[in-house]
Structures are given as structure tokens and as C-alpha cells.
C-alpha positions as CSV (number, residue, x, y, z in Angstrom):
1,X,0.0,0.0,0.0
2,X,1.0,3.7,-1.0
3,X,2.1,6.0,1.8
4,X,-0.7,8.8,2.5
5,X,2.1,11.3,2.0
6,X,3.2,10.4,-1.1
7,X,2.7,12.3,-4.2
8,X,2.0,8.9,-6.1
9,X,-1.2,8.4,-3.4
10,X,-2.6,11.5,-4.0
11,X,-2.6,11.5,-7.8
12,X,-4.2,7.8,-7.4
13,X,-6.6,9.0,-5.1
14,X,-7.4,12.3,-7.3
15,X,-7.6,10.2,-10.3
16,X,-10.2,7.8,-9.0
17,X,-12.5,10.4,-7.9
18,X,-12.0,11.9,-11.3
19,X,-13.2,9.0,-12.7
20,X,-16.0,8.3,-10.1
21,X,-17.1,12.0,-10.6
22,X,-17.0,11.3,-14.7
23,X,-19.1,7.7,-14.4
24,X,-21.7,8.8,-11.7
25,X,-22.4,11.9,-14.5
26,X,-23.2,9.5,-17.6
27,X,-25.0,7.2,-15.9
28,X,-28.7,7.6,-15.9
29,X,-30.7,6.7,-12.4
30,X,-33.0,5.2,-15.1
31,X,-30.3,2.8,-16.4
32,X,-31.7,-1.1,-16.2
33,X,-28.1,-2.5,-16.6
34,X,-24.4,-1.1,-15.1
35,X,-22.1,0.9,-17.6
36,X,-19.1,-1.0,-18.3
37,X,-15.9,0.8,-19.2
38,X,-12.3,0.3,-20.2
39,X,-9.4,1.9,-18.3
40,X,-7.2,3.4,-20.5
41,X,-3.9,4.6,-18.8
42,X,-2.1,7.2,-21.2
43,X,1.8,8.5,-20.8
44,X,1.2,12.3,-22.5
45,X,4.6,14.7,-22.9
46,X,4.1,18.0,-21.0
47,X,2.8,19.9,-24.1
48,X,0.4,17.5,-24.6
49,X,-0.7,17.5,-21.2
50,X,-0.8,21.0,-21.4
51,X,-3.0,21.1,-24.3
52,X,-5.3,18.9,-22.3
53,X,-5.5,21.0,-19.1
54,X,-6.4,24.0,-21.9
55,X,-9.3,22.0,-23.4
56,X,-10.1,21.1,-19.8
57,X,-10.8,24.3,-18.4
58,X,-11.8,25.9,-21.6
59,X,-14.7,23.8,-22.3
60,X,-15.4,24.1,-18.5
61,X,-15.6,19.7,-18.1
62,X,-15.3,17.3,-15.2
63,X,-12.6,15.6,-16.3
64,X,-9.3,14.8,-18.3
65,X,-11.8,11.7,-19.8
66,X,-14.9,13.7,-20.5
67,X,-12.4,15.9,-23.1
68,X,-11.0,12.8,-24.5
69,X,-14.7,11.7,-25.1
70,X,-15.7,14.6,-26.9
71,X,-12.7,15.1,-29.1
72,X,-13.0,11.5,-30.3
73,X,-16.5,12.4,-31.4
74,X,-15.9,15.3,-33.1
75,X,-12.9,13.3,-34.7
76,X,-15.2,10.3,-36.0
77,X,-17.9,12.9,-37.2
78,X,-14.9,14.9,-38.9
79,X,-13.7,11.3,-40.2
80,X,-16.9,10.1,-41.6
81,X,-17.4,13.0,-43.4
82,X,-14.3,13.3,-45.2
83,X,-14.9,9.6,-46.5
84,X,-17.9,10.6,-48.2
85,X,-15.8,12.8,-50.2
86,X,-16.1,16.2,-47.9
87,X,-13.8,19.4,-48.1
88,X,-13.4,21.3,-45.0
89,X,-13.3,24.9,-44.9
90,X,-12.9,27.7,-42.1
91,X,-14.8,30.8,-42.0
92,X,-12.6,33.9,-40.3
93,X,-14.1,36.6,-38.2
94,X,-13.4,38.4,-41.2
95,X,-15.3,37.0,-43.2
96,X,-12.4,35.2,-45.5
97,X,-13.1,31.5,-46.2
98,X,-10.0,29.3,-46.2
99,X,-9.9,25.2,-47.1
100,X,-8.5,23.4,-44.2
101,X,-7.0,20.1,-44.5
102,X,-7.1,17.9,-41.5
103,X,-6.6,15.0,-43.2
104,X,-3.8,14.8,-45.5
């Protein structure tokens, strides 16, 4: 067992409410069955982690997961269209219109 003054203990115990907090949110109380889930532990460089914290607090959600979640929809909706043969373009404040190629 962890030491209660370890740094290592407090991110475990931080990171398991995180994920309590997340779970207890997309569950329904009108659920007939549990939600199963699969615990994926990432290793992120400090920019990367950064950019996560950004998204995190920009988009005002619970958690490091509930990002994840969302940008891997927005992804596979992104995705799907550009299979069916779809150009992406941006639309500046400005009014200018420029193509932008996520997939290259």
C-alpha cells in the first residue's frame, strides 16, 4: 500500500474520484443495466498535457476523460465526413473563407 504522503497516493486518489465524478455523471438513475468501461492509462509529454489541461478548463468539463470523449467524437464525425468525399473549410471573423485540410 501507498504512503498517505506520497505524491504517487494523491494522484491515485485524485484520479479515482476523477473517474467516479465522470461515471456517476453519464450514468442515468434510469439505467436497467451497469455501464461497463475500459481503463485506459495514457503516458502524454508536457505539451500534450498541457493542451489537455487548456481544453479542460476551456470547455469548463469534469474531467481529463470527459475531453477525450468529446474530441474523439468530433474526430469520428470529422472522419466520416471526409470519407464521403467532404472538403473542410474555415470561415474567419473576417469573413475570409480558407480550405483546411485535417486529413492529409
Amino acid at each position: 500500500m501507498r504512503s498517505p504522503h506520497s505524491r504517487r497516493y494523491y494522484k491515485s486518489v485524485a484520479a479515482e474520484a476523477m473517474r467516479a465524478a465522470a461515471e456517476a455523471m453519464e450514468g442515468s438513475a434510469d439505467d436497467a443495466s451497469p455501464r461497463t468501461t475500459t481503463r485506459v492509462q495514457l503516458e502524454m509529454p508536457p505539451v500534450a498535457m498541457e493542451r489537455l489541461t487548456r481544453l479542460k478548463e476551456k470547455t469548463e468539463a469534469a474531467s481529463y476523460a470527459e475531453v477525450i470523449r468529446n474530441a474523439l467524437r468530433v474526430f469520428e464525425a470529422l472522419l466520416d465526413e471526409h470519407e464521403k468525399g467532404a472538403e473542410f473549410q474555415l470561415k474567419r471573423a473576417s469573413g475570409e473563407t480558407v480550405a483546411y485540410k485535417i486529413f492529409v
